[in-house]
N, CA, C and O atoms as a printed pandas DataFrame, in Angstrom:
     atom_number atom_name residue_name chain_id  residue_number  x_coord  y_coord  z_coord
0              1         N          UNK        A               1  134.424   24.282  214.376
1              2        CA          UNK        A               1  135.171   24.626  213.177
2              3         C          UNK        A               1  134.257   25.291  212.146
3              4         O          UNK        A               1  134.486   26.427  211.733
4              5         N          UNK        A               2  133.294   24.611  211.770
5              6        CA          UNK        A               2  132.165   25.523  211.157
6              7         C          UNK        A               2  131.868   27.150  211.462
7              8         O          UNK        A               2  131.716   28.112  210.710
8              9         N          UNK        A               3  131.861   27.013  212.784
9             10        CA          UNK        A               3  131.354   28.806  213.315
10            11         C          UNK        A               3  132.938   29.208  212.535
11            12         O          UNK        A               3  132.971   29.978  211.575
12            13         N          UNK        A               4  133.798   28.769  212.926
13            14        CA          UNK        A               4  134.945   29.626  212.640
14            15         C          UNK        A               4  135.087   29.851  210.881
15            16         O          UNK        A               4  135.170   31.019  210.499
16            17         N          UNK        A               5  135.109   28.916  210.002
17            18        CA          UNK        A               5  134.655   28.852  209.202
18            19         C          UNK        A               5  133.717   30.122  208.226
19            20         O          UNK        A               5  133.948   30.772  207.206
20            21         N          UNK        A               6  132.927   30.045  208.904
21            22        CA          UNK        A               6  131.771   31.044  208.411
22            23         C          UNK        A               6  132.144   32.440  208.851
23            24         O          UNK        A               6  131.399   33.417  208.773
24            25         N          UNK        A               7  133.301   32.431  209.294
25            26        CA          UNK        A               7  133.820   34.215  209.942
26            27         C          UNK        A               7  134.695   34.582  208.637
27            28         O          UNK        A               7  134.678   35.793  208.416
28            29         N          UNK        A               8  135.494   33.791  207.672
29            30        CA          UNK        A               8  135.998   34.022  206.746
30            31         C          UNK        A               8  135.173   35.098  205.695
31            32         O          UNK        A               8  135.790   35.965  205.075
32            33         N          UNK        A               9  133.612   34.909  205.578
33            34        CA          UNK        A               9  133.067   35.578  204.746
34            35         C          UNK        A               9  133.280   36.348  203.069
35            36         O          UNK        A               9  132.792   35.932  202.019
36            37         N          UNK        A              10  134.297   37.756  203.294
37            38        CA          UNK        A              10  134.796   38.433  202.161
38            39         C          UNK        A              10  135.706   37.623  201.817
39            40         O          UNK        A              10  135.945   37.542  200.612
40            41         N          UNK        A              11  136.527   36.739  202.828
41            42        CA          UNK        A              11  138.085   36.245  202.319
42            43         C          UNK        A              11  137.924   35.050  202.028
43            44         O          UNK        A              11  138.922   34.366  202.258
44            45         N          UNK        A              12  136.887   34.408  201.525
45            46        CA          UNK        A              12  136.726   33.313  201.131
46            47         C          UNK        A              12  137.367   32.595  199.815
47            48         O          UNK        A              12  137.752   31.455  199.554
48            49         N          UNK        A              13  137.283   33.914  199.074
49            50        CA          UNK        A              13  138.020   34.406  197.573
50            51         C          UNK        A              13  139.346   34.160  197.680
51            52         O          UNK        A              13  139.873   33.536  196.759
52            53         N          UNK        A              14  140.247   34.643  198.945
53            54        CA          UNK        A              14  141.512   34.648  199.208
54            55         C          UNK        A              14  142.029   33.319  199.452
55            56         O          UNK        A              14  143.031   32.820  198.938
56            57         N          UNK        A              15  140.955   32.614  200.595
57            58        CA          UNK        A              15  141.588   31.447  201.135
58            59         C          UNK        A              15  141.601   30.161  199.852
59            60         O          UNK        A              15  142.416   29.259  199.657
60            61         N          UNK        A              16  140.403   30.512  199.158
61            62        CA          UNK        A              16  140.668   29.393  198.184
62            63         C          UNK        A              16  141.457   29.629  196.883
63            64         O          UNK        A              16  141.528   28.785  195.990
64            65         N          UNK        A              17  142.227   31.218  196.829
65            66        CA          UNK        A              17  143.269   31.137  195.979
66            67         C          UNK        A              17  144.211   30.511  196.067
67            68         O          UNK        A              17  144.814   29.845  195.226
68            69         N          UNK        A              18  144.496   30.799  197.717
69            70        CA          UNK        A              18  145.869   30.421  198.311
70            71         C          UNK        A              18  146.138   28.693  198.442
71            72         O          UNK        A              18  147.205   28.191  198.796
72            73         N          UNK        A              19  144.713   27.829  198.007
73            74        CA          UNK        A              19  145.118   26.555  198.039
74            75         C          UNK        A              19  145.136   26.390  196.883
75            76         O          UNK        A              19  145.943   25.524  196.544
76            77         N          UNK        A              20  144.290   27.097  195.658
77            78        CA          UNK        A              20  144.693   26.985  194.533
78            79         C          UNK        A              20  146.406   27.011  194.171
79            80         O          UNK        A              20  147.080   26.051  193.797
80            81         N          UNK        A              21  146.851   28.389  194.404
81            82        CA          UNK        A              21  148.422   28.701  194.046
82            83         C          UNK        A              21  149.006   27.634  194.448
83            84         O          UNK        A              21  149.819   27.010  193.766
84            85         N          UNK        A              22  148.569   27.263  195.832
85            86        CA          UNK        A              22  149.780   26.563  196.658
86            87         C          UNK        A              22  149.869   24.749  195.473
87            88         O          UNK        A              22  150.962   24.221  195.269
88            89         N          UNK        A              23  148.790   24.254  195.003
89            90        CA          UNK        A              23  148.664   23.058  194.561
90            91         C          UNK        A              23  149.205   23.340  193.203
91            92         O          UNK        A              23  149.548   22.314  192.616
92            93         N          UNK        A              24  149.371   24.421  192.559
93            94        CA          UNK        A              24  149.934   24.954  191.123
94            95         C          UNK        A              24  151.429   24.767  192.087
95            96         O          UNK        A              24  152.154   23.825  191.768
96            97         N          UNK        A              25  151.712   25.351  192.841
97            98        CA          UNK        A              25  153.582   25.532  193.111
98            99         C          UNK        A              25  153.671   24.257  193.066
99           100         O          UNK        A              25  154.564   23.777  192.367
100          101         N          UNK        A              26  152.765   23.376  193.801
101          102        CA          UNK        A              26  153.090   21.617  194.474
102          103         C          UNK        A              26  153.749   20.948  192.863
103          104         O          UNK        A              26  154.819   20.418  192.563
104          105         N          UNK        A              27  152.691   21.243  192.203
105          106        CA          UNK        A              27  152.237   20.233  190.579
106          107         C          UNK        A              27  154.251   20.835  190.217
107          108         O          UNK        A              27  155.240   20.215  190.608
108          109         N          UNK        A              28  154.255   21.707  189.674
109          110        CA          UNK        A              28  155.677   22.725  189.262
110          111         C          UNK        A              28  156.625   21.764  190.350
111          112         O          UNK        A              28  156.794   20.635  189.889
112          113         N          UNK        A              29  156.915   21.859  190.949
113          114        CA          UNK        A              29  157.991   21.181  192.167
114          115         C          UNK        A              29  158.027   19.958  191.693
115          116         O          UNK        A              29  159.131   19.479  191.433
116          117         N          UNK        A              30  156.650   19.066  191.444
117          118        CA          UNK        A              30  156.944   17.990  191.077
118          119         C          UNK        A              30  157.220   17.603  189.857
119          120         O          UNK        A              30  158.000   16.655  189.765
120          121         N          UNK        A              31  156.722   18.153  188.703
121          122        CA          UNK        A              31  156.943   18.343  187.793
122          123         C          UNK        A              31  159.051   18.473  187.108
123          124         O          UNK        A              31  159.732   17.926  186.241
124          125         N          UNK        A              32  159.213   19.320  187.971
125          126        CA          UNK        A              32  161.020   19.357  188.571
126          127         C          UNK        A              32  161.660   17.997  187.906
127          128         O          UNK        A              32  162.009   17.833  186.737
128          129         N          UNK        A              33  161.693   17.380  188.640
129          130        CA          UNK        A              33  162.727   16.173  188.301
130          131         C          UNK        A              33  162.679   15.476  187.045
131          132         O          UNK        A              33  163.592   14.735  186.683
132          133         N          UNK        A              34  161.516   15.716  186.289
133          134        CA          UNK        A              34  160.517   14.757  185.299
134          135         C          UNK        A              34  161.794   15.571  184.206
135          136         O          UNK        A              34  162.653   14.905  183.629
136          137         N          UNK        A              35  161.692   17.035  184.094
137          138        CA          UNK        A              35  162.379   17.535  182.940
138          139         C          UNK        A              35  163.938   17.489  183.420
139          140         O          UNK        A              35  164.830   17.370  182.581
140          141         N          UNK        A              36  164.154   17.567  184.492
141          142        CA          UNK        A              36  165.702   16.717  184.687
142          143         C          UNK        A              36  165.963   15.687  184.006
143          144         O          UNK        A              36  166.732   15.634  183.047
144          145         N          UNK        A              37  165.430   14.949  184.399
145          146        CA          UNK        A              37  165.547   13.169  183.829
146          147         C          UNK        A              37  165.550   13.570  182.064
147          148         O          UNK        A              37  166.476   13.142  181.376
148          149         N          UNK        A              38  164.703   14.216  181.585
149          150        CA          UNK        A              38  164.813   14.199  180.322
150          151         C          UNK        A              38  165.834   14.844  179.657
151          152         O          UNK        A              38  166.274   14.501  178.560
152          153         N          UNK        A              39  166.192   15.733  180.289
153          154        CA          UNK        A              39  167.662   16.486  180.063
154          155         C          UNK        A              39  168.591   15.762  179.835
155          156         O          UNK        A              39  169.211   15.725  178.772
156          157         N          UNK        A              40  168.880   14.832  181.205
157          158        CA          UNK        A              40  169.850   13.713  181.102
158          159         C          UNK        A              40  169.768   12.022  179.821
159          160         O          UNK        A              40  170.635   11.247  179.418
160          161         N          UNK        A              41  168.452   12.119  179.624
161          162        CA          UNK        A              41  168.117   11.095  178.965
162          163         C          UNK        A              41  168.413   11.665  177.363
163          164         O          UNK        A              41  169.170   11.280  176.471
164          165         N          UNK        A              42  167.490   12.703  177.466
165          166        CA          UNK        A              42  167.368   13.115  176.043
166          167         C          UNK        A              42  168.351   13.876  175.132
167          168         O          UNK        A              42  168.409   13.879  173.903
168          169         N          UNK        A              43  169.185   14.584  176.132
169          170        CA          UNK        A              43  170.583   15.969  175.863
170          171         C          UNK        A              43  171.417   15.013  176.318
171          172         O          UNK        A              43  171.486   13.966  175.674
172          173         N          UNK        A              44  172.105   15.159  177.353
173          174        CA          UNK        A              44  173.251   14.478  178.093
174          175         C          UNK        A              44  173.827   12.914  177.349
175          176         O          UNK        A              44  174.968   12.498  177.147
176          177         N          UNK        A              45  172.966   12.536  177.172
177          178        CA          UNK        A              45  173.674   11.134  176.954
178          179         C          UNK        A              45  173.470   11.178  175.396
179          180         O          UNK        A              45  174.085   10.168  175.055
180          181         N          UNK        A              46  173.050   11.657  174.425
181          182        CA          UNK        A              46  173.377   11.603  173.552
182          183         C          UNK        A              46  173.847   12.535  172.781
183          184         O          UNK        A              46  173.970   12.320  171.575
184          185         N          UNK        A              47  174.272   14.016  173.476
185          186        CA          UNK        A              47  175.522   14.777  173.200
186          187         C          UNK        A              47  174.784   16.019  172.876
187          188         O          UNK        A              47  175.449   17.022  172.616
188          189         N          UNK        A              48  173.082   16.095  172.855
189          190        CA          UNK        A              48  172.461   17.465  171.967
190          191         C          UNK        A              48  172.710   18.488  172.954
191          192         O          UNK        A              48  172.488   18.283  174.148
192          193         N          UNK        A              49  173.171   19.600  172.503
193          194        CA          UNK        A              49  172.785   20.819  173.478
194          195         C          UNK        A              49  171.541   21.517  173.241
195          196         O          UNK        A              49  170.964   22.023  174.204
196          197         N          UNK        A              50  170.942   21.625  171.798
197          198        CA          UNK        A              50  169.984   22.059  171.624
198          199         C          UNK        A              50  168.764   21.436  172.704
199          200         O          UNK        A              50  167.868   22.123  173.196
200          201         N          UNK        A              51  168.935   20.231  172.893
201          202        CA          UNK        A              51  168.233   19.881  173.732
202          203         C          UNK        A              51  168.064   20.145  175.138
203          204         O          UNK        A              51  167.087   20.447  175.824
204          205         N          UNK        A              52  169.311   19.943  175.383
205          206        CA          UNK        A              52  169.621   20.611  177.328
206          207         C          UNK        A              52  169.409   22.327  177.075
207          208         O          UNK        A              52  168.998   23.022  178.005
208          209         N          UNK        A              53  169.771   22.997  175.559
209          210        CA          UNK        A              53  169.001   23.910  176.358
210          211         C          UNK        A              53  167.445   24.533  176.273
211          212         O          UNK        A              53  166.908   25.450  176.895
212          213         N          UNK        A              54  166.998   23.698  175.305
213          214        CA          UNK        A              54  165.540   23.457  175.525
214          215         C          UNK        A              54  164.738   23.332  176.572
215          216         O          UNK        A              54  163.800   24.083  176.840
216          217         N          UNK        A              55  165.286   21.851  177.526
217          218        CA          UNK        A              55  164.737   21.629  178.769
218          219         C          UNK        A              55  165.163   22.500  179.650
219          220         O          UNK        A              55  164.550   22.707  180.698
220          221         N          UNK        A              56  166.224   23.088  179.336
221          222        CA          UNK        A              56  166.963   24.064  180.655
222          223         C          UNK        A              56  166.091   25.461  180.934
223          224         O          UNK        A              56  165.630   25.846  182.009
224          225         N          UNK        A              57  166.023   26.007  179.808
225          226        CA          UNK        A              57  164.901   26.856  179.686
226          227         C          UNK        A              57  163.242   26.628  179.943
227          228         O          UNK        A              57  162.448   27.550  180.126
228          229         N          UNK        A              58  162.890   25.137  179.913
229          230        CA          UNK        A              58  161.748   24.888  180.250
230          231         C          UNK        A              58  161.852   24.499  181.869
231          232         O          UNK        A              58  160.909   24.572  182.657
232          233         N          UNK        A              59  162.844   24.184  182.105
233          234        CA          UNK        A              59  163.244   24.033  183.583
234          235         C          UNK        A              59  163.260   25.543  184.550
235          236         O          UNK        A              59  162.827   25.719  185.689
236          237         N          UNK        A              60  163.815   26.344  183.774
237          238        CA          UNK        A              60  163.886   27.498  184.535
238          239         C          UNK        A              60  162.533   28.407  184.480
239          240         O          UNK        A              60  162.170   28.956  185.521
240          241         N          UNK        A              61  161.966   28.533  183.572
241          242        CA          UNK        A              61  160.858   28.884  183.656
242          243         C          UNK        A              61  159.251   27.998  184.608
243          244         O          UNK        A              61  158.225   28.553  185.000
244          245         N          UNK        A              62  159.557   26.842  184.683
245          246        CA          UNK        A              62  158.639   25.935  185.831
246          247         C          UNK        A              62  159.367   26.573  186.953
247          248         O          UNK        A              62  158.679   27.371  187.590
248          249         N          UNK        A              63  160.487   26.433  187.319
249          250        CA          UNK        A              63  160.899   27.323  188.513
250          251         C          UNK        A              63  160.713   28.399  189.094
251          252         O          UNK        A              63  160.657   28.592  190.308
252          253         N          UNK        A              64  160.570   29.423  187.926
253          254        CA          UNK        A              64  159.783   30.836  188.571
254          255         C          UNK        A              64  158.610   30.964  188.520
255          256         O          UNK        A              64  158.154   32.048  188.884
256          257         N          UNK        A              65  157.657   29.869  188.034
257          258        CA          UNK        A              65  156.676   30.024  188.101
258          259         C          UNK        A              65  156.080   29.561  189.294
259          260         O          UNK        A              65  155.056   29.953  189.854
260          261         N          UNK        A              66  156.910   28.627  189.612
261          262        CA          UNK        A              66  156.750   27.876  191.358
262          263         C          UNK        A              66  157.133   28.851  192.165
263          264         O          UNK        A              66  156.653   28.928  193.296
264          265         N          UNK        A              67  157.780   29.476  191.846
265          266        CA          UNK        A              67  158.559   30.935  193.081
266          267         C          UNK        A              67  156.909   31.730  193.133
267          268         O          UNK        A              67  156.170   31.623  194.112
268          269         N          UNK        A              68  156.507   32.607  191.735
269          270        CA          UNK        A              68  155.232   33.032  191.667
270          271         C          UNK        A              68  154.178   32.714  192.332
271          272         O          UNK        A              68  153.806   33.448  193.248
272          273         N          UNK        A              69  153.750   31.998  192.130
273          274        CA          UNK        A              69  153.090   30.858  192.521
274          275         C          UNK        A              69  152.363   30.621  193.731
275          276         O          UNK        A              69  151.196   30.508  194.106
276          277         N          UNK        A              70  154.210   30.578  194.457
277          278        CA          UNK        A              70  154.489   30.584  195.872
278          279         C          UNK        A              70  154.184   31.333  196.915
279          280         O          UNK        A              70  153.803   31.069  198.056
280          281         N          UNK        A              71  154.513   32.739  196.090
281          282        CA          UNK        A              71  155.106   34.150  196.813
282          283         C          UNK        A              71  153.140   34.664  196.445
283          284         O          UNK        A              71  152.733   35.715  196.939
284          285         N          UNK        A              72  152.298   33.899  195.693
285          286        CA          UNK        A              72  151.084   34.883  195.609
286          287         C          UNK        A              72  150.236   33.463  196.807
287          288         O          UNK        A              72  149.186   33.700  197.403
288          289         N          UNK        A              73  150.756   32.502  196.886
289          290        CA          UNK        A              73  149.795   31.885  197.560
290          291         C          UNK        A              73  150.164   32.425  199.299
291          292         O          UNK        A              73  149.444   31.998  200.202
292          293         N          UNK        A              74  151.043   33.141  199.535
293          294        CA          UNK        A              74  151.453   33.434  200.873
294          295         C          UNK        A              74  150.923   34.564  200.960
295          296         O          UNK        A              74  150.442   34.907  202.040
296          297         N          UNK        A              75  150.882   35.386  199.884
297          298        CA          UNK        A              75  150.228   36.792  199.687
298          299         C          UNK        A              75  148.539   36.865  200.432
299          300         O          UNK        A              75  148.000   37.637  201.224
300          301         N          UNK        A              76  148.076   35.560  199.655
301          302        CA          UNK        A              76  146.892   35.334  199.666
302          303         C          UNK        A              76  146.307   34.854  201.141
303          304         O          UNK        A              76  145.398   35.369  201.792
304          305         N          UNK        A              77  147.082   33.759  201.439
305          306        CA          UNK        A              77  147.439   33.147  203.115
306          307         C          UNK        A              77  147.006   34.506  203.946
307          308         O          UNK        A              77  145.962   34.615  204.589
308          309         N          UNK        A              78  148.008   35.506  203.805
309          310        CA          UNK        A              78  148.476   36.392  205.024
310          311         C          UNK        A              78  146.968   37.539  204.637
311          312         O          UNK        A              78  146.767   38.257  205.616
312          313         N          UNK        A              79  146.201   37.752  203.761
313          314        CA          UNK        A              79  145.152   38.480  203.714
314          315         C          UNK        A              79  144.521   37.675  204.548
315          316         O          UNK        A              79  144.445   38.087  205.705
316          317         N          UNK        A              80  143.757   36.032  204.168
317          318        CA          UNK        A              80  142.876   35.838  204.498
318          319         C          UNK        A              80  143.094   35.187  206.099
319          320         O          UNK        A              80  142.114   34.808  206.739
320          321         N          UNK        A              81  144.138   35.128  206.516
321          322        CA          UNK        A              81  144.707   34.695  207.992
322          323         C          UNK        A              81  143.913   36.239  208.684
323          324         O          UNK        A              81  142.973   36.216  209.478
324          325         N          UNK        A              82  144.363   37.092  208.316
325          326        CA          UNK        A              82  144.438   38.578  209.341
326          327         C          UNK        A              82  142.741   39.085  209.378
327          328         O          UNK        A              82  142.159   39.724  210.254
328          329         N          UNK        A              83  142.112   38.420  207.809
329          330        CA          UNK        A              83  140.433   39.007  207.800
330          331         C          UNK        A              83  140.047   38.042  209.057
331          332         O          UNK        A              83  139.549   38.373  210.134
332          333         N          UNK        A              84  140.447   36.680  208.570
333          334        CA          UNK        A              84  139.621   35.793  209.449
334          335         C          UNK        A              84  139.662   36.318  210.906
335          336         O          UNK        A              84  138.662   36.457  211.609
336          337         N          UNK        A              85  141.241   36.659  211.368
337          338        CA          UNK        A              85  141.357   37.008  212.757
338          339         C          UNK        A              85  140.457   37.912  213.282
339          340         O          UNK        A              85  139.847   37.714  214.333
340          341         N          UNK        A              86  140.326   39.093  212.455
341          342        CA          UNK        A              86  139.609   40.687  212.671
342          343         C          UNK        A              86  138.333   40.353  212.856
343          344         O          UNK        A              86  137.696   40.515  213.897
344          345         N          UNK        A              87  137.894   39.813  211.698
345          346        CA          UNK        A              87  136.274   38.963  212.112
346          347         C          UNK        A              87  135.958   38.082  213.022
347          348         O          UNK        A              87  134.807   37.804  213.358
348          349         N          UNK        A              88  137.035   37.574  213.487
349          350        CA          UNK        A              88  136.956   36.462  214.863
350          351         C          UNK        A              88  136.574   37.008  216.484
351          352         O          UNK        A              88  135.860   36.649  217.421
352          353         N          UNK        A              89  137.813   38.424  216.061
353          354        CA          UNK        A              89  137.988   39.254  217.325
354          355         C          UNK        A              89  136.410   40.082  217.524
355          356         O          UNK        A              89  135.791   40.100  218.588
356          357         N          UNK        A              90  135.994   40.680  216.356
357          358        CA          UNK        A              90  134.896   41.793  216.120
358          359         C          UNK        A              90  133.854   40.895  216.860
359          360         O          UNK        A              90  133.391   41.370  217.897
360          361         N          UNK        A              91  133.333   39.398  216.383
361          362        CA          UNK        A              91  132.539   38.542  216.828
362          363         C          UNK        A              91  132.476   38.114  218.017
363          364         O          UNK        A              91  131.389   37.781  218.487
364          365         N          UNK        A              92  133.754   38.032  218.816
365          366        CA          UNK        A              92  133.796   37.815  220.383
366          367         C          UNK        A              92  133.482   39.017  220.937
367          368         O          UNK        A              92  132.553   39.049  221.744
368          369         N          UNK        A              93  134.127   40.104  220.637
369          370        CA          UNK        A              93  133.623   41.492  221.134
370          371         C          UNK        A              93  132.178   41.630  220.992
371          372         O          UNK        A              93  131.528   41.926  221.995
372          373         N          UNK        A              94  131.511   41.428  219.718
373          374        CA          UNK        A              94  130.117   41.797  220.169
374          375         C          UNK        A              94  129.220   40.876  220.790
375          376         O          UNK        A              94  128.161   41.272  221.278
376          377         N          UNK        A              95  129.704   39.188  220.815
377          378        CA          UNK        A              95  129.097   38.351  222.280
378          379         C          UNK        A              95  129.361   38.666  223.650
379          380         O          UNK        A              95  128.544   38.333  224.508
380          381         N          UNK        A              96  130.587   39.370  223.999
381          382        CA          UNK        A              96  131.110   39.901  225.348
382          383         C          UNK        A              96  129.994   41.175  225.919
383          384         O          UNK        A              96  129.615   41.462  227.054
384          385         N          UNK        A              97  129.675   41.781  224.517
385          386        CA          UNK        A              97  129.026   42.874  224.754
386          387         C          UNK        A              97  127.533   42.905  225.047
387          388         O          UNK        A              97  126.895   43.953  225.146
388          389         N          UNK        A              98  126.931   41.478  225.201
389          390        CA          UNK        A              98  125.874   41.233  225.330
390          391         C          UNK        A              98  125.647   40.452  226.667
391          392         O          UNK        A              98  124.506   40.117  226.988
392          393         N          UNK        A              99  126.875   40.124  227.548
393          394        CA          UNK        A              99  126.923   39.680  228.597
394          395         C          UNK        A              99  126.358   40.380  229.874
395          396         O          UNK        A              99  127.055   41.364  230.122
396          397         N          UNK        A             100  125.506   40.247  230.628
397          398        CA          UNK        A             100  125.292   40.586  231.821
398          399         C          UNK        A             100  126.212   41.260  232.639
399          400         O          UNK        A             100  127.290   40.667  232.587
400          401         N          UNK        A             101  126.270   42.609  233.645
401          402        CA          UNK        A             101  127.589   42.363  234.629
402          403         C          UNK        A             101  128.061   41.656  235.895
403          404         O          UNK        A             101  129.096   41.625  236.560
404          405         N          UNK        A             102  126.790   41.077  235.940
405          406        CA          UNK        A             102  127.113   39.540  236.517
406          407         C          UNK        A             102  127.525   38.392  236.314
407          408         O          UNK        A             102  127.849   37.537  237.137
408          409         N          UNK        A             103  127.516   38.340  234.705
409          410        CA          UNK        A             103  129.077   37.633  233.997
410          411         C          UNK        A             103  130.136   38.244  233.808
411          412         O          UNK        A             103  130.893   37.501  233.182
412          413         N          UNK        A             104  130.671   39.367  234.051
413          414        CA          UNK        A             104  131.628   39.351  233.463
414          415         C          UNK        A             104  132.414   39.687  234.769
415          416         O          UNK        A             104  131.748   40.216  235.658
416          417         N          UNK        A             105  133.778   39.447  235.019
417          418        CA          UNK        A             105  134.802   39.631  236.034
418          419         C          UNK        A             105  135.301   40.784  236.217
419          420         O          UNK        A             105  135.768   41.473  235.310
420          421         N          UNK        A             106  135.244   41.150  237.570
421          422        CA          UNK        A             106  135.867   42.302  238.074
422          423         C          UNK        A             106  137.383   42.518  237.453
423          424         O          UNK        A             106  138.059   43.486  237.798
């Protein structure tokens, strides 16, 4: 896992955005229900709308920011998935290329 690891190199930047974003969408998701509950606690049951639409708007905005979030940590995923691969492949190719032709199969 290490060798593989160390093939990431340039996309190292990428891969640790993409757990960054992804733990920002997580926090937002969970975050979710907390301003529900207060909606219902704080607006709903005691009749404010100013309030529901306070939280509603703070609700909808945690939501697209989790969409954001989301959509850049996959962004980020799918760069550093395809470097790692290219550098994986380039690296077997140039150990193959150092093989004897008495290793290698007809």
């Amino acid at each position: 896992m290490k060798k593989v690891l160390q093939q990431l190199k340039q996309y190292k930047r990428d891969a640790l955005s993409c757990v960054g974003l992804t733990a920002l969408e997580v926090v937002m998701e969970i975050l979710l229900p907390f301003v529900t509950a207060r909606i219902i606690d704080e607006g709903l049951e005691t009749g404010s709308l100013p309030v529901v639409y306070r939280y509603g708007v703070i609700l909808v905005v945690m939501a697209f920011l989790s969409l954001i979030f989301g959509a850049l940590a996959g962004k980020f995923a799918a760069s550093a998935s395809s470097g790692l691969s290219a550098n994986l492949r380039e690296e077997i190719y140039n150990t193959i290329q150092t093989f004897s032709f008495s290793n290698t199969p007809i």
